[in-house]
C-alpha positions in Angstrom: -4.6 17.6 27.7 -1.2 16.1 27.1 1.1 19.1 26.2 5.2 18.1 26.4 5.2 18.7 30.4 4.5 22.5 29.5 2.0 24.3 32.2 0.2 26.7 30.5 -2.1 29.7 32.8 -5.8 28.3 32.9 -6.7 31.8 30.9 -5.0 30.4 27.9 -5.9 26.7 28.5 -9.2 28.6 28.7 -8.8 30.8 25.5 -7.8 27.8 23.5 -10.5 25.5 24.2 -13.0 28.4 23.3 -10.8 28.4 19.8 -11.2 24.7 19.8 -6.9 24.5 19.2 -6.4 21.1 20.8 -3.1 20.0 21.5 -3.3 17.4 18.7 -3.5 19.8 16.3 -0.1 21.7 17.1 2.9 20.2 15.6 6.0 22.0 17.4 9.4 22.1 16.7 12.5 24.0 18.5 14.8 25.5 16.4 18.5 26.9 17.4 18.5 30.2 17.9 19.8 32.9 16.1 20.5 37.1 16.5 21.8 38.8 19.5 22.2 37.1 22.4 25.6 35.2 22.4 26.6 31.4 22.9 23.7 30.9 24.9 21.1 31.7 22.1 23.4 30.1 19.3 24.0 27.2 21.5 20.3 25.8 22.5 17.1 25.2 20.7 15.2 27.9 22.1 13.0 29.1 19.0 9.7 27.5 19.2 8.0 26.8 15.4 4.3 26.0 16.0 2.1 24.6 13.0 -1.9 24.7 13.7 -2.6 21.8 11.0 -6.2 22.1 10.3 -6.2 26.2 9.4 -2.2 26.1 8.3 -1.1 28.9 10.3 2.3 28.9 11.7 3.9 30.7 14.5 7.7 31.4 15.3 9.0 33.2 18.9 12.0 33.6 20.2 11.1 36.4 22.0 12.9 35.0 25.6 15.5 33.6 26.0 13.7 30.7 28.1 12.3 27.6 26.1 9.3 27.4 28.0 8.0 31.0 27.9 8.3 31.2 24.0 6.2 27.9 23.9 3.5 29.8 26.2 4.0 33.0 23.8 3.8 31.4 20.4 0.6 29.8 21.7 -0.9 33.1 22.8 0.0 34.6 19.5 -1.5 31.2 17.5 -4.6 32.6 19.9 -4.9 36.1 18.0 -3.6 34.9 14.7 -6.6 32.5 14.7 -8.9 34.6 16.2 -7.6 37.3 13.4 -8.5 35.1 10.6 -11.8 33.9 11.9 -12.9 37.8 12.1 -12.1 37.9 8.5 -13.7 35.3 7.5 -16.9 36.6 9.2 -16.6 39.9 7.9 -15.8 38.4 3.9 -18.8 36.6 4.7 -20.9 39.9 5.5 -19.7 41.8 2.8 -21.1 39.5 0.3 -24.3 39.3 2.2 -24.7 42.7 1.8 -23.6 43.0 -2.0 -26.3 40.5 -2.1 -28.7 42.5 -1.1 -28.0 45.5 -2.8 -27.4 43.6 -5.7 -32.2 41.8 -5.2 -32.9 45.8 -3.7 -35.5 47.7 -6.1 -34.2 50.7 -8.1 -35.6 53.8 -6.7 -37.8 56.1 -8.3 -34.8 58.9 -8.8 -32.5 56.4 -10.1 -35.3 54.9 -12.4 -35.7 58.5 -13.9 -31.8 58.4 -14.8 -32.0 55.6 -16.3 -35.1 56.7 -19.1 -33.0 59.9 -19.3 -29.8 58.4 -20.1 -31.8 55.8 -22.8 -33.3 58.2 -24.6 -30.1 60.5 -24.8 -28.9 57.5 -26.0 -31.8 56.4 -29.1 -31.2 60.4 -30.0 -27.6 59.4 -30.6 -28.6 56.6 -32.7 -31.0 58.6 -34.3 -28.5 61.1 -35.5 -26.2 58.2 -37.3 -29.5 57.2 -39.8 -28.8 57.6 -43.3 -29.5 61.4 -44.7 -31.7 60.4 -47.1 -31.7 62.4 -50.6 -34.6 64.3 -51.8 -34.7 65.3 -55.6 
């Protein structure tokens, strides 16, 4: 795995290829700096941008001031953004699972019964709005 020179801990290299995030699908860029920190922040590129191209999510850290650590961090936190929005995904696609069901389930017999009640409730309403009619 061709990664810029960069040695990453075998526990990410590990926790990536169990994402399936390949190398080829970063694009990284190193921005300048900016906040506290002084000339040697404003100075060097030390801000690492990471783009995961086939989900879209991006990741900025500038959390050390070293170039290499930030490129290790903003890889572990691609890691748990990723891992984030695959847990969504599987829960979305639970929830409408179980609408689904609820949605085929049989009424019970209790809501059944509140159901006829509330219909004829509502033909006596309709009942009440017939013409009076007029005997002589």
């Amino acid at each position: 795995m061709s990664n810029g020179g960069l040695q990453l801990p075998e526990r990410l290299l590990k926790r990536m290829s169990d994402l399936g995030i390949r190398e080829h699908h970063l694009v990284e860029k190193f921005i300048a700096g900016s906040g506290p920190g002084g000339q040697k922040i404003n100075k060097t590129a030390n801000c690492v941008s990471l783009r995961h191209l086939p989900t879209g999510i991006e990741i900025q850290c500038q959390s050390e001031r070293s170039l290499t650590a930030n490129r290790e961090i903003a890889r572990l936190r691609l890691c748990e953004q990723i891992e984030a929005y695959r847990k969504k995904v599987q829960l979305e696609k639970g929830r409408l699972r179980a609408k689904k069901r609820f949605q085929k389930r049989k009424p019970s017999a209790a809501e059944k019964k509140r159901r006829r009640k509330t219909k004829e409730q509502r033909s006596e309403k309709k009942a009440m709005r017939k013409k009076v009619e007029v005997r002589d």
